[in-house]
Structure formats: structure tokens, C-alpha cells
C-alpha positions, -999 to +999 in steps of 0.1 A: -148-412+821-116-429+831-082-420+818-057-450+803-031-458+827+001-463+805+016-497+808+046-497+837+077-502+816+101-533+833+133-521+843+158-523+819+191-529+825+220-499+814+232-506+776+204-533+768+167-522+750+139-547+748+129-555+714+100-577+700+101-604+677+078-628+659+085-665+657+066-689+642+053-718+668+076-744+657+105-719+655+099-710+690+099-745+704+132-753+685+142-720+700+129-734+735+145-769+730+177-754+720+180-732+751+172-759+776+201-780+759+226-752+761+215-739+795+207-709+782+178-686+780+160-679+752+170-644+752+205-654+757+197-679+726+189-654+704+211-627+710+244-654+711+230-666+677+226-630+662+259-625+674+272-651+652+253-638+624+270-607+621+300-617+634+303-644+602+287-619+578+320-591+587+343-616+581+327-625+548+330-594+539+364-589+550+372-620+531+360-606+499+375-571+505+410-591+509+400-612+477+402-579+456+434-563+473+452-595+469+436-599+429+447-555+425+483-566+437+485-599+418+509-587+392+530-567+415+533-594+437+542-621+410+572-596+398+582-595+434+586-628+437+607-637+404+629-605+416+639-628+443+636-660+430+674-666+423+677-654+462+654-679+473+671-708+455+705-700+472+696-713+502+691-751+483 
């Protein structure tokens, strides 16, 4: 009986790992369509546009970590301000 010959791996370049995903058919040819316009590949698609995902995701949350420190400190920052108010108006 013949033994299963594992499938030969494709090299993979240092740092990178081949993953699989599922796109529906009209997903993958506006995937397609958008690659050819850009000049890209659609692996270069995809991981540019999962780049931006996360990328916009950390600043949101950045932005709403910053949101609470600046809404802990309001009150501190207000009295900071009238402290120096009269300052302020000197040079007028």
C-alpha cells in the first residue's frame, strides 16, 4: 500500500508566515480590481489594508485613553488656568 507523500511546503521568506483566508467571490474580485489599480498584489492588498486597520483601531484607542486623562485632570487644569489668568492678560 502506498504511503502519503506530505505536501512540499513553498519557501517562505524570514519574518513572514502564510495564512489562509476566505473571501466571498465578489469580495475577491473587488480585492482583484483594487490591486490592479494600485499596482499591487493582492497579498500586498490585503496586508497594507490590515495594516490600516490596526493602525486606525490604536489610535482610537489612544484617543479615548487621552479623552479620560484629559476629563481626570479637567478640574485641575481649569484652576491652573485662572491661577494665571491675571498673568496672561498682562501681556494685552
Amino acid at each position: 500500500m502506498p504511503t502519503a507523500t506530505p505536501a512540499k511546503k513553498k519557501a517562505q521568506r524570514p519574518g513572514k508566515e502564510r495564512v489562509l483566508v476566505e473571501f466571498s467571490e465578489s469580495l475577491l474580485k473587488r480585492t482583484d480590481e483594487a490591486a490592479r489599480q494600485l499596482e499591487k498584489n493582492r497579498s500586498e492588498l490585503i496586508r497594507t489594508a490590515v495594516e490600516r486597520l490596526l493602525d486606525g483601531l490604536e489610535k482610537q484607542k489612544f484617543d479615548a485613553e487621552l479623552a479620560v486623562a484629559y476629563t481626570a485632570n479637567a478640574s485641575m487644569n481649569l484652576a491652573i488656568a485662572e491661577e494665571f489668568a491675571p498673568v496672561d492678560r498682562e501681556g494685552l
